[in-house]
C-alpha positions as CSV (number, residue, x, y, z in Angstrom):
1,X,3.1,19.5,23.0
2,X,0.1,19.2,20.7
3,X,0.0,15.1,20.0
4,X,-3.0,13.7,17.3
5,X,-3.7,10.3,17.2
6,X,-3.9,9.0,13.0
7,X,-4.7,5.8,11.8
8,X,-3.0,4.5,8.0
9,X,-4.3,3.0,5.3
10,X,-1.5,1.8,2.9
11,X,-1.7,0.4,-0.2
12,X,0.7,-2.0,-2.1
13,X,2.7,-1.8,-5.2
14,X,5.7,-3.8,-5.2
15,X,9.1,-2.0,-4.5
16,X,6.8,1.2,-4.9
17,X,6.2,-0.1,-0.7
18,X,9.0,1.8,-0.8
19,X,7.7,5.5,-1.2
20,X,5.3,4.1,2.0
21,X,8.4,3.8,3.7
22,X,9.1,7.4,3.2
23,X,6.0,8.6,4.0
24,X,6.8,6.1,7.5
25,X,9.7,7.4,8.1
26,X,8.5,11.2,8.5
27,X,5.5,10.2,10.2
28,X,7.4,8.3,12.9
29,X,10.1,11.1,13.2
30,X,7.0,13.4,14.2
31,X,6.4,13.5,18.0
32,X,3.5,15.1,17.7
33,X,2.1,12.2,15.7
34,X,0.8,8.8,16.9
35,X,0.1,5.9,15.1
36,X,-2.8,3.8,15.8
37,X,-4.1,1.4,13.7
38,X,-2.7,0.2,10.2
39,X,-4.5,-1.6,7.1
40,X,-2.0,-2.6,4.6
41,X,-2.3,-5.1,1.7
42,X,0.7,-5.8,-0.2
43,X,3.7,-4.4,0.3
44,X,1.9,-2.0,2.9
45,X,1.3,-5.2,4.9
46,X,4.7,-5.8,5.1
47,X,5.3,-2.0,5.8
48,X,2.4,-2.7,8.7
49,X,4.0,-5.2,10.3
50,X,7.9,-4.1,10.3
51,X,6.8,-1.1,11.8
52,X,4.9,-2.8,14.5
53,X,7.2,-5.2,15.3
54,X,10.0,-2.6,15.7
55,X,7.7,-0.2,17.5
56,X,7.4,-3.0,20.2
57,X,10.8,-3.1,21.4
58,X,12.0,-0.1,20.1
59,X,9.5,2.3,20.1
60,X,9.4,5.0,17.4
61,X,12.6,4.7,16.8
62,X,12.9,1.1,16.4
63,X,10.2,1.5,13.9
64,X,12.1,3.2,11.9
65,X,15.4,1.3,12.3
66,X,13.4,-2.3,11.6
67,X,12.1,-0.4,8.1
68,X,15.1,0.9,7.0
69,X,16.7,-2.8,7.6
70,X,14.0,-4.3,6.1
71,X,13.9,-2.4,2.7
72,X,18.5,-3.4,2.8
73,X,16.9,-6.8,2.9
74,X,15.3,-6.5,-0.1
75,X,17.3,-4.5,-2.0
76,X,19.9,-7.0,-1.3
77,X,18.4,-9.9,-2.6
78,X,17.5,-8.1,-5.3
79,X,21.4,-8.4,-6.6
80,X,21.1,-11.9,-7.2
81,X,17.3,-11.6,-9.5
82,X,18.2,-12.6,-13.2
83,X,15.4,-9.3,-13.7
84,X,18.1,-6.4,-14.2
85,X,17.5,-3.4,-15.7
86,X,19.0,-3.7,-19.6
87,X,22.2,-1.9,-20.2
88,X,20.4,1.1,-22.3
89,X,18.4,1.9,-19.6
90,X,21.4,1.9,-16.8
91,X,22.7,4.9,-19.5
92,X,19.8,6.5,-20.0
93,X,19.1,6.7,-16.2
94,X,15.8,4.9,-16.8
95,X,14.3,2.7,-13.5
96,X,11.4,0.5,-16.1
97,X,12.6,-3.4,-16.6
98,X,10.3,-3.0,-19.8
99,X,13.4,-3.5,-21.6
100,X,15.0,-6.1,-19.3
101,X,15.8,-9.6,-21.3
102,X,15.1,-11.4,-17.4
103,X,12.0,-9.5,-16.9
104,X,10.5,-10.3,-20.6
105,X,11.7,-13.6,-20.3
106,X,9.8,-14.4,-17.2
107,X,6.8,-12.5,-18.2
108,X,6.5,-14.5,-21.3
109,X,6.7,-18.0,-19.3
110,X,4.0,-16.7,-16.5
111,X,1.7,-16.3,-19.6
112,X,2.2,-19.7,-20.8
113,X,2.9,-21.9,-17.6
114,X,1.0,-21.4,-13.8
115,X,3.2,-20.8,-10.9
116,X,2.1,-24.1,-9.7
117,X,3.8,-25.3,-13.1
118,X,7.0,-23.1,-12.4
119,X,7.2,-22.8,-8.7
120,X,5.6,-25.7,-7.8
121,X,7.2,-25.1,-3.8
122,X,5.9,-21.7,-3.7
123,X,9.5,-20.3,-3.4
124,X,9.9,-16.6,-2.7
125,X,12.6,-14.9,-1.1
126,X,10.2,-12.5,0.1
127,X,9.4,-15.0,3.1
128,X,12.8,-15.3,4.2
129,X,13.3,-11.9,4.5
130,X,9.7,-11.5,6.5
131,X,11.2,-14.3,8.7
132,X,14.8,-13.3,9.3
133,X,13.2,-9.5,9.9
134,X,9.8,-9.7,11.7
135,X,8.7,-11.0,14.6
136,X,5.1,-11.8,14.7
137,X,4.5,-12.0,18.3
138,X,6.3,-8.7,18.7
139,X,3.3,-7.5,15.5
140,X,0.5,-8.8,17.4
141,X,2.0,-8.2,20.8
142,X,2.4,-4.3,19.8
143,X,0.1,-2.3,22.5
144,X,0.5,1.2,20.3
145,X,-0.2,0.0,16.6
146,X,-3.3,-2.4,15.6
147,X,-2.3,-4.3,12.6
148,X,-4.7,-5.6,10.2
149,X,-3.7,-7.5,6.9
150,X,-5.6,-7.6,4.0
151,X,-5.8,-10.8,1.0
152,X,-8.2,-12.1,-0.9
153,X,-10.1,-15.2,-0.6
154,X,-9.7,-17.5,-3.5
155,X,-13.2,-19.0,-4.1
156,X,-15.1,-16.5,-3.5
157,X,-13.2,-13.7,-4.4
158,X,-14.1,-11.8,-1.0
159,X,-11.5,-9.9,1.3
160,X,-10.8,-11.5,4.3
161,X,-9.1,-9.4,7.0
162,X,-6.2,-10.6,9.6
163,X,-6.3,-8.6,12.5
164,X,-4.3,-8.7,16.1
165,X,-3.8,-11.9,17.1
166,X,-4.3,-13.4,13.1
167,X,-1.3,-11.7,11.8
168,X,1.1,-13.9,10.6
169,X,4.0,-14.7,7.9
170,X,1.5,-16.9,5.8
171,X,-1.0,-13.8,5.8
172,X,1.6,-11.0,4.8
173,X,2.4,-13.6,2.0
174,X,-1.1,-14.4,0.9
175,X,-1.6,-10.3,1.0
176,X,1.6,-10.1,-1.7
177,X,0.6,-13.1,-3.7
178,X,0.0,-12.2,-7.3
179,X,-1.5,-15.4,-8.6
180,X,0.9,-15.2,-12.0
181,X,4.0,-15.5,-9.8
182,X,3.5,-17.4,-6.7
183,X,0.8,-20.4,-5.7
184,X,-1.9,-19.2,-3.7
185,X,-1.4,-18.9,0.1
186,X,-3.1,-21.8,1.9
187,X,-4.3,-20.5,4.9
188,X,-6.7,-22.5,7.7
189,X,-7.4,-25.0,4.5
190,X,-8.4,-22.0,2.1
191,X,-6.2,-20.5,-0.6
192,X,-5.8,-16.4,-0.8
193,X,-4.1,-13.7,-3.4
194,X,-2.8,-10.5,-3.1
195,X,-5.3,-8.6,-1.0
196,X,-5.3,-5.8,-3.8
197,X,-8.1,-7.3,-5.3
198,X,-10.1,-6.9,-3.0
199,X,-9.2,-3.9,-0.4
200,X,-6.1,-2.3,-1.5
201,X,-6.3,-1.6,1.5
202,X,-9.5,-2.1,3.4
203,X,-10.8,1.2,5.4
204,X,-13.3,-0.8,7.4
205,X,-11.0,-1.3,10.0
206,X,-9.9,2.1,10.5
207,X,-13.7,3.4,10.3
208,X,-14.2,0.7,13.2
209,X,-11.0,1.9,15.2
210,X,-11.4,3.8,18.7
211,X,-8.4,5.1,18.2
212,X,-8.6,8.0,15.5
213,X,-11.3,9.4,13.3
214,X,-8.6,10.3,10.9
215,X,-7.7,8.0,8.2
216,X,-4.5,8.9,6.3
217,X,-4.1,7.0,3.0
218,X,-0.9,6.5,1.6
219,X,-1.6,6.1,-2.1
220,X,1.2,4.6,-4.6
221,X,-1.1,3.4,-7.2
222,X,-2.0,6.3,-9.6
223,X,-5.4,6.8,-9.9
224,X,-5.3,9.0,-13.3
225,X,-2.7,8.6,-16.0
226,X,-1.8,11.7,-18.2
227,X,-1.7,8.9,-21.6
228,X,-4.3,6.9,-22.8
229,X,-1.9,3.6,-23.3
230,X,-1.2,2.8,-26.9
231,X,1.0,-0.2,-26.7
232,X,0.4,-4.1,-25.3
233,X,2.5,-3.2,-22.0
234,X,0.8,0.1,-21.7
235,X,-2.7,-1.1,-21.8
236,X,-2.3,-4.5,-19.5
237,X,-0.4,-2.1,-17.1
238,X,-2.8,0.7,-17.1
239,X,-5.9,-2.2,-16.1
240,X,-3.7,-3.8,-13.7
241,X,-3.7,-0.3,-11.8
242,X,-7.1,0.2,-12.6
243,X,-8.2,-3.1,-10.6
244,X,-6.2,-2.2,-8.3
245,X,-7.5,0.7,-7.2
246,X,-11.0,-0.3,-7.5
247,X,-12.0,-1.3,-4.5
248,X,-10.3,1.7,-2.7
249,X,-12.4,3.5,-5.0
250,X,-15.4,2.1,-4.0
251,X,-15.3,1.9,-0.4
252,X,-14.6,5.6,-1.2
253,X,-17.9,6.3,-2.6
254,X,-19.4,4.3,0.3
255,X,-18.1,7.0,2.6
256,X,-19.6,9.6,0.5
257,X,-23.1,7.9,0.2
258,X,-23.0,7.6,3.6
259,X,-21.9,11.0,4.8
260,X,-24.6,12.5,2.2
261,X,-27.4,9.9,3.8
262,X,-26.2,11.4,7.8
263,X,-26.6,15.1,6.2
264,X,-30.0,14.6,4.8
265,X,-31.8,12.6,7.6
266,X,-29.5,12.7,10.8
267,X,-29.1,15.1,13.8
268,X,-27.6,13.3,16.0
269,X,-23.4,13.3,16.0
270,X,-24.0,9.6,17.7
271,X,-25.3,8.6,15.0
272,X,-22.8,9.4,12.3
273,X,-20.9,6.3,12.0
274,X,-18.9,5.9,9.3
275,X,-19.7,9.5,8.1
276,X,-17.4,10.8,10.8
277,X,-14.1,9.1,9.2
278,X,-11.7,12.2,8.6
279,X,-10.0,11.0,5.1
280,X,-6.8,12.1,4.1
281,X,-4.7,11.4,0.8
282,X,-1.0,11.5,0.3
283,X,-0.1,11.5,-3.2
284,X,1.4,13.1,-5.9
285,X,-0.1,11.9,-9.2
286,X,2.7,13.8,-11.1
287,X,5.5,11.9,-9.8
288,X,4.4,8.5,-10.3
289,X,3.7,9.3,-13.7
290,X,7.4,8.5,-14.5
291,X,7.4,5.1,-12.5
292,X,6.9,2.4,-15.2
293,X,4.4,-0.4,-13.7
294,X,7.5,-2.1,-14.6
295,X,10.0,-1.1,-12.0
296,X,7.8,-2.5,-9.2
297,X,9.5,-5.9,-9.8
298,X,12.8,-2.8,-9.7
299,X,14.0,-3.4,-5.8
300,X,17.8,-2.0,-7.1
301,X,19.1,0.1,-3.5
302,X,19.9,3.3,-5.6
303,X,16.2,2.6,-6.8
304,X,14.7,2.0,-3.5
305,X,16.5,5.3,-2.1
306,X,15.1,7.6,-4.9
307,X,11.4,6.5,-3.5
308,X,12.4,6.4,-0.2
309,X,12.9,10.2,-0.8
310,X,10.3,11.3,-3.0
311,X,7.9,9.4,-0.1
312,X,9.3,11.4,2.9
313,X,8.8,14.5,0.5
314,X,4.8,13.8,0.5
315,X,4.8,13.5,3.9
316,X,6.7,16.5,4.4
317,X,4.4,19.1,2.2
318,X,0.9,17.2,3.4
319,X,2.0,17.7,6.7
320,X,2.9,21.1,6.8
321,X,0.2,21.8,4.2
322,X,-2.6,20.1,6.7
323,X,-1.2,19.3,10.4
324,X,-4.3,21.6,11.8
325,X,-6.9,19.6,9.6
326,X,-6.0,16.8,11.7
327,X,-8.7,15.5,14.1
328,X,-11.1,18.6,12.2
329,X,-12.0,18.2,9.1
330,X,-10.9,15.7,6.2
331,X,-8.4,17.2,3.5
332,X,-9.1,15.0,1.2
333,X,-13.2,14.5,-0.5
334,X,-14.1,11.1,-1.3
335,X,-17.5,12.8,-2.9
336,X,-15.1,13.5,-6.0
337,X,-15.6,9.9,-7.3
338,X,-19.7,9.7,-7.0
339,X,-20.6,13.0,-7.7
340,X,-18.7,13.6,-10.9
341,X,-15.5,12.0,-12.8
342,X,-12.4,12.9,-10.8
343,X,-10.9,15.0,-13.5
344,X,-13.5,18.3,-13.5
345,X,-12.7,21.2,-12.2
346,X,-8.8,19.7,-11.4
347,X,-6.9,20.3,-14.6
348,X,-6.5,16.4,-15.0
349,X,-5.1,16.6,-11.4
350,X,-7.0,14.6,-8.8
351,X,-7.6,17.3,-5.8
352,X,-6.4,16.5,-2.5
């Protein structure tokens, strides 16, 4: 049997983690697939470092298992959050919290007050489900998958990345900490935010790894909307995505510059660097388009299931779409976003 090595790049998104998870879940079913490294920011961190604590003892397999607990975890909790979906979207089937009398309620005291006003203790039940389900000596102690953890320092606004032996609770935290919501993560005497600001998620490590040339991003944030927003919600939604995607984006366009720099003045393979990164993109822009920015603060189990399966459906068609790409060629152009807007020549679709 045929086995290629892959390294992940996975970005957060709240309970949207939860199409990564599907996307995981194939992957790791795949024999003929081994991970290497993982760079996760978010809830991709926390995706990163179930799967390599479960991979530890329980191989594969107890990847899987340790995910699939995890994402109970939350889901259970999520029962007891005053932020419910309203009664007419239960009816009308509808997963957004836009209409949710918890969920405006706390979004209209996080624009008045700072967390360290309301949540002065930093309490998030988030932590006591990484601690009751993760062991981080088992995370940094996993031989097979390389973790790294990405968050963004406070002051100056740079990422910082926590690799093997730095991977910790406190960093998954500072990774997932949206600065309306939660006090900043002190870490080592300096405070960090959710790592989407900054590397959502960072590639750097992956480019560096020995382990693969192929980087395989699991994307949940959509890059292009159908609508131009109209309304309040629309528009601060639309540039929260936006920002979030940025620095993908542009560490994107740095692997284009490069791999156009290596074709104009190198002849040497040795030489290629970064320019021999294999990129790969598992998406679907069309179905997130129904996912209200909303309904990542949504971590309902019926919810979480409906994204678990549209994730292992991405995996599914990409794989059978592009298992002999692997280790080849890269299925996916970063060029796209350098050498003209994303939407020519795509229909409004994003190609890949």
């Amino acid at each position: 049997m045929s086995v290629k090595w892959i390294n992940l790049a996975l970005q957060g998104g709240g309970s949207h983690g939860a199409l990564t998870w599907g996307v995981l879940d194939r992957i790791l079913e795949d024999e003929r697939l081994m991970i290497g490294d993982i760079s996760g920011t978010s809830a991709g961190a926390m995706n990163a470092a179930v799967l390599a604590a479960g991979m530890h003892i329980g191989g594969r397999e107890g990847a899987r298992a340790a995910l699939r607990r995890f994402w109970g975890a939350v889901s259970d909790a999520a029962r007891f959050s005053p932020v419910q979906r309203s009664f007419a979207d239960r009816l009308l089937g509808r997963w957004s919290l836009d209409h949710s009398p918890g969920y405006l309620w706390l979004e209209g005291l996080q624009r008045v007050f700072s967390p360290y006003e309301l949540n002065p203790f930093g309490l998030n039940p988030l932590r006591r489900i990484l601690d009751a389900h993760v062991n981080f000596d088992h995370v940094n102690g996993c031989r097979q998958v390389a973790v790294h953890v990405t968050a963004t320092h406070v002051r100056s606004g740079k990422a910082r990345v926590f690799s093997r032996g730095e991977v910790t609770a406190e960093a998954v935290m500072a990774s997932a900490c949206l600065p309306q919501s939660t006090p900043a993560v002190v870490i080592e005497g300096e405070a960090y935010w959710d790592g989407g600001f900054s590397g959502n998620p960072a590639l750097t490590p992956l480019i560096e790894s020995p382990r693969s040339d192929d980087i395989v991003i699991v994307q949940i944030n959509p890059i292009i909307r159908d609508a131009v927003p109209r309304s309040a919600r629309e528009i601060i939604n639309r540039v929260n995505e936006i920002s979030f995607n940025a620095s993908l984006l542009k560490e994107l366009q740095a692997i284009a510059l490069l791999r156009r720099h290596w074709r104009e003045e190198h002849d040497d393979p040795a030489e290629r660097g970064a320019a021999a990164a294999l990129i790969h993109l598992i998406h679907v822009d069309a179905e997130v388009q129904d996912l209200a920015a909303s309904s990542k603060m949504n971590a309902e189990a019926a919810y979480l299931d409906l994204l678990f399966k549209r994730g292992r459906h991405w995996a599914e068609a990409w794989l059978e779409a592009h298992w002999d790409d692997l280790g080849q060629r890269s299925t996916f152009d970063p060029g796209q976003f350098f050498d003209e807007p994303a939407w020519m020549g795509t229909g409004g679709r994003l190609a890949g």
